[in-house]
C-alpha positions as CSV (number, residue, x, y, z in Angstrom):
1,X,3.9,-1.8,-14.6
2,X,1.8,-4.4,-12.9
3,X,-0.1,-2.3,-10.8
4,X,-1.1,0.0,-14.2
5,X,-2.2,-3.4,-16.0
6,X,-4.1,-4.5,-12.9
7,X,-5.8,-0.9,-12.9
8,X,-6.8,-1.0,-16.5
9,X,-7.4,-4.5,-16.8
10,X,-10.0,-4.1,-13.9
11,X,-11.2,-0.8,-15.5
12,X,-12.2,-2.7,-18.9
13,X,-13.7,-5.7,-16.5
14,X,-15.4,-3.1,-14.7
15,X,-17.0,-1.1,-17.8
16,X,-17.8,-4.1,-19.7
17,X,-19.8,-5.7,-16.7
18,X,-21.9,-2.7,-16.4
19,X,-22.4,-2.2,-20.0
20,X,-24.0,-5.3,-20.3
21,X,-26.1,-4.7,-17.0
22,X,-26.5,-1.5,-17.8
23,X,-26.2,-0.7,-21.6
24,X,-25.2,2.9,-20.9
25,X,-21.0,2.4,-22.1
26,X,-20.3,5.5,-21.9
27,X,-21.5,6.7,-18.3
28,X,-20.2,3.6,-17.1
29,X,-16.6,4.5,-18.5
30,X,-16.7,8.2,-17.2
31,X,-17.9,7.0,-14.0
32,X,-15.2,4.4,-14.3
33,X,-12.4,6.4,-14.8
34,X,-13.2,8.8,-12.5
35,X,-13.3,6.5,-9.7
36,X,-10.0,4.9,-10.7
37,X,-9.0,8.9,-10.5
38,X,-11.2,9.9,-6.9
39,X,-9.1,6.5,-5.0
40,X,-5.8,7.1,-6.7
41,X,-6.2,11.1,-5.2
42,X,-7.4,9.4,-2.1
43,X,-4.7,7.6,-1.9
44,X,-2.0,10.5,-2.2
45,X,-3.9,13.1,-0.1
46,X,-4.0,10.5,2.9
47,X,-0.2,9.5,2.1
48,X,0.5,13.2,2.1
49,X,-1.2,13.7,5.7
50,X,0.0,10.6,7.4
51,X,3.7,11.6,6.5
52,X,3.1,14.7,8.2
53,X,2.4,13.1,11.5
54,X,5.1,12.9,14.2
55,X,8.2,10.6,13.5
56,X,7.6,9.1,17.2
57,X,4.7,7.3,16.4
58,X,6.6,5.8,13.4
59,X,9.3,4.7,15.6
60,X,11.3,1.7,14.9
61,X,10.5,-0.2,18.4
62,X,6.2,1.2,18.6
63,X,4.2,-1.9,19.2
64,X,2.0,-1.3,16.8
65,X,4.3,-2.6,13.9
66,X,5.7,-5.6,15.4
67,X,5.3,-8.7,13.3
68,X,4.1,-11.8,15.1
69,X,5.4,-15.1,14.3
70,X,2.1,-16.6,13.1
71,X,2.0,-13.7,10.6
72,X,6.1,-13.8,9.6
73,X,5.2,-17.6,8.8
74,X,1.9,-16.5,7.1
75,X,4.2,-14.4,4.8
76,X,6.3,-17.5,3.9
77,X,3.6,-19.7,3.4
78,X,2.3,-16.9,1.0
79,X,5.9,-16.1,-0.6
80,X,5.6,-12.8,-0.3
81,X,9.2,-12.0,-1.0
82,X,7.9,-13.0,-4.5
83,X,5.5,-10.5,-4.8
84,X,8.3,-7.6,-4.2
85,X,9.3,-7.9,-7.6
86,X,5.5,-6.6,-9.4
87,X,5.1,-3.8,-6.2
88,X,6.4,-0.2,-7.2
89,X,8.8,0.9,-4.3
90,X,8.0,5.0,-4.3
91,X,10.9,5.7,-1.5
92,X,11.8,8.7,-4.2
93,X,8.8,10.7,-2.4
94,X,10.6,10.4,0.6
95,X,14.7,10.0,-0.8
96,X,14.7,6.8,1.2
97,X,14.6,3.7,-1.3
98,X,13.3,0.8,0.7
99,X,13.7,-1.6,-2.2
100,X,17.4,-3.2,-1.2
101,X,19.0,-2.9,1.8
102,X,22.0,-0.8,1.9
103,X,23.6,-1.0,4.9
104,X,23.2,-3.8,8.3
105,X,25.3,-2.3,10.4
106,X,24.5,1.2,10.4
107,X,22.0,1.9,13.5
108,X,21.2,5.0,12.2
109,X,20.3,3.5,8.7
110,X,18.3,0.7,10.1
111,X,16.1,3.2,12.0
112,X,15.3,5.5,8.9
113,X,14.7,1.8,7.1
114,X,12.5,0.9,9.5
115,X,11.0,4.5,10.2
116,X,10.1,5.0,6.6
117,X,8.7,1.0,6.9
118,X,6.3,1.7,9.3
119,X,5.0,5.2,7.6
120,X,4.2,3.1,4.6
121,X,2.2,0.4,6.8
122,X,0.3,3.2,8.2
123,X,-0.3,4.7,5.0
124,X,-1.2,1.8,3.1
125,X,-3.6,0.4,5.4
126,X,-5.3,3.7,5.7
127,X,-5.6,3.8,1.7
128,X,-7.1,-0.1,1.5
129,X,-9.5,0.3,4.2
130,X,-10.2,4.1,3.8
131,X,-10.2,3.8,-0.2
132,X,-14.4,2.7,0.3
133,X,-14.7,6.3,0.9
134,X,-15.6,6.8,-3.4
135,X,-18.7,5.2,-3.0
136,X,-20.1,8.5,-1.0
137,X,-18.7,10.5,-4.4
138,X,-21.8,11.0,-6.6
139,X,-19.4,10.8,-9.9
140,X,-18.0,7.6,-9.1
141,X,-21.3,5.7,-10.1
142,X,-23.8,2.8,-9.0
143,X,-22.2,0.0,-6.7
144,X,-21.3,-2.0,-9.5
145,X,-18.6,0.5,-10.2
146,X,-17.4,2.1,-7.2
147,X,-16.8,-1.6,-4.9
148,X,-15.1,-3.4,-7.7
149,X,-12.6,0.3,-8.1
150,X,-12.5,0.2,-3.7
151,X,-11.7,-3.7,-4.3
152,X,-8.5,-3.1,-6.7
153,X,-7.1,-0.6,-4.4
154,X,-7.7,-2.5,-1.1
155,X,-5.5,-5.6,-2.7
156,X,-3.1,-3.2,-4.3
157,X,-2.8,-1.1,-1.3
158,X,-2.2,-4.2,1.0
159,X,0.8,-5.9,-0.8
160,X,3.0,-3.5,0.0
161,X,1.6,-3.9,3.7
162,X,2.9,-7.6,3.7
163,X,6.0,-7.1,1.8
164,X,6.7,-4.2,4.5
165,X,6.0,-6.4,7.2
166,X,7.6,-9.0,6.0
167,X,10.5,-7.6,6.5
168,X,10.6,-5.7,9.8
169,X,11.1,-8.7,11.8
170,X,14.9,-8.9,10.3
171,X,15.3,-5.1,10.1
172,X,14.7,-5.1,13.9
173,X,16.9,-7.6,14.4
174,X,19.5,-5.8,13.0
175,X,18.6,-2.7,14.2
176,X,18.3,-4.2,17.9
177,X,22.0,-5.8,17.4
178,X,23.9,-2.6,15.6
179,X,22.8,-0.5,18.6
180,X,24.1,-2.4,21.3
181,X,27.2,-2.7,19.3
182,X,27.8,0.6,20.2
């Protein structure tokens, strides 16, 4: 619900701004809308091609996902556990719901946890940073439409970065100590 407020709350921001810039209400509400539309398809066609990339660079233990301690304390100095609650978990894509934990001691759990954690760190990067793209889209309008459109996805695409992140240094840690339980 809070991402859909955000997206039409900066849509009316967006249109209004440019109407009174511009004057033109209606171009700047097609152009607008489809913007909203060309980063929201963005976002699902990169999702959709990430996910098919192999599960070993997605491992639980890559490098590239570990969290530092500056940016664990960052998180906790930002509350980010706070933001969890207004960030849609879409695990039903994948049948793996990464929005409570459901099991620390099963190794095997952990890893899919963490797995399926590290596709969606990928994949929501790639949809902040990539999500700029629209402004090469002749139906996504001026500057004035298509940055502030880019802008809303970048932030809405990165919370679910930190929440993600946030929690992989204790879903390794439990992941590290159920497999040498074994």
């Amino acid at each position: 619900m809070f991402y859909t407020a955000t997206i039409a709350t900066a849509n009316v921001i967006i249109i209004l701004v440019n109407t009174l810039c511009a004057g033109d209400f209606w171009f700047t509400a097609l152009f607008s809308v489809l913007g909203t539309a060309s980063v929201i398809a963005y976002d699902g066609i990169t999702a959709f091609l990430i996910r098919r990339l192999p599960e070993k660079w997605f491992a639980p233990e890559k490098k590239a996902f570990n969290v530092s301690r500056f940016e664990k304390r960052l998180y906790s100095k930002l509350k980010v556990k706070r933001l969890a609650s207004f960030v849609p978990e879409l695990g039903g894509f994948t049948n793996f719901h990464k929005d409570k934990l459901e099991s620390a001691t099963d190794s095997s759990y952990l890893s899919r946890f963490l797995l399926e954690s590290n596709y969606g760190v990928a994949i929501h990067i790639v949809n902040a940073v990539g999500g700029f793209v629209i402004g090469f889209l002749p139906f996504c309008g001026g500057v004035g439409i298509w940055l502030p459109v880019a802008c809303v996805n970048f932030v809405l695409s990165m919370l679910p970065v930190f929440i993600l992140r946030n929690n992989t240094p204790s879903l390794l840690f439990l992941y590290k100590r159920t497999k040498k339980q074994r």
